[in-house]
C-alpha positions in Angstrom: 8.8 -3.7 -6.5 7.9 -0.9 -4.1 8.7 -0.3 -0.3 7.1 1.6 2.1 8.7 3.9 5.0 6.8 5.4 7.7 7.2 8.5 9.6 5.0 10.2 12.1 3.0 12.1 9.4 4.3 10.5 5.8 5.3 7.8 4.0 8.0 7.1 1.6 6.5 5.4 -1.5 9.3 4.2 -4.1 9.4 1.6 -7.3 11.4 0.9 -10.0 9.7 1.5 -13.3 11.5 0.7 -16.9 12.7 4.1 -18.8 9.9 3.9 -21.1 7.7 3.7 -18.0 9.4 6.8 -16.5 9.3 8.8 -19.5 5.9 8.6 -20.3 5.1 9.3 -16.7 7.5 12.4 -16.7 5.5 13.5 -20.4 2.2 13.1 -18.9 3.4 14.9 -15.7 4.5 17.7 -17.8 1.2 18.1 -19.5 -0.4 18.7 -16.6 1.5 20.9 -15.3 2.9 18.9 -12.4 5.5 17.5 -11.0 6.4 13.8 -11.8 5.7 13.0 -7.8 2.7 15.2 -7.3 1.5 13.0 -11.1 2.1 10.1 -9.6 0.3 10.9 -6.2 -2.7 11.9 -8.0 -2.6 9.0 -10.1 -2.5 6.3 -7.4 -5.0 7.7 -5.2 -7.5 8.0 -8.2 -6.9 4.3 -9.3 -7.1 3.3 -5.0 -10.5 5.0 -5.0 -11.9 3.7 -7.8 -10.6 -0.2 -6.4 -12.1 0.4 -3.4 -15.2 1.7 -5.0 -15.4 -1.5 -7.6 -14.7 -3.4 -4.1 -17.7 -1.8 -1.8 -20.1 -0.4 -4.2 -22.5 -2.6 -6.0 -24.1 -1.3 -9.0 -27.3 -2.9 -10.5 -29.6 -2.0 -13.1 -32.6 0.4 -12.7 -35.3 -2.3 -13.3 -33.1 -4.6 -10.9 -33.1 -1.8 -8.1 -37.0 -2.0 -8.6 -37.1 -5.4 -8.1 -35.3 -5.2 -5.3 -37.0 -2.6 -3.1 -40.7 -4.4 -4.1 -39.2 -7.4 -2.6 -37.9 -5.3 0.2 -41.9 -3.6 0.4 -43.3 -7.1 0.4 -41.1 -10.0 0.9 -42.3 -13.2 -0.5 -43.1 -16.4 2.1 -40.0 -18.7 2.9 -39.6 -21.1 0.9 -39.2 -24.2 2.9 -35.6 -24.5 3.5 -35.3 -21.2 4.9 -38.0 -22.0 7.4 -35.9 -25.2 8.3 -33.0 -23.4 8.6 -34.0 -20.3 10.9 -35.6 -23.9 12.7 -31.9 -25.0 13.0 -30.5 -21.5 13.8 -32.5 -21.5 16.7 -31.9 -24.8 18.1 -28.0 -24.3 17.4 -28.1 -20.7 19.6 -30.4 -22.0 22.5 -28.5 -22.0 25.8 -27.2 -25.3 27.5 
């Protein structure tokens, strides 16, 4: 369980890990060189960037990329319910 605390330029970030939790933190912390907050810092932010980057970035295939921009260059003709629904769209969006 963790709880944040906010000041004007930090916040407090705390949790309860087991000992066995702690203790490899504190070993790997060591390693490095670093403190076991500074570790743990690091830690988070890489493992926030790389969420957010699973979240926003979307990753497809060379030959899919390809595909892709031809269809991009030239688009095939609508199929026929995409020309009904742009039909609908604009009947829903005309003024009353």
């Amino acid at each position: 369980m963790s709880s944040i605390v906010k000041n004007a330029s930090k916040a407090r970030l705390e949790a309860r890990v087991s000992v066995e939790v702690h203790n490899k933190i504190k070993r790997a912390a060591e390693l490095q060189g670093r403190t076991i907050t500074d570790f743990i810092v690091a830690a988070a932010q890489d493992a926030a960037q790389h969420a957010i980057e699973q979240a926003e970035i979307i990753r497809i295939s060379l030959d899919d990329q390809e595909t892709f921009a031809k269809a991009l260059i030239n688009p095939p003709e609508p199929v026929a319910a995409l020309r009904r629904a742009f039909e609908r769209r604009k009947t829903l969006l005309q003024p009353e």
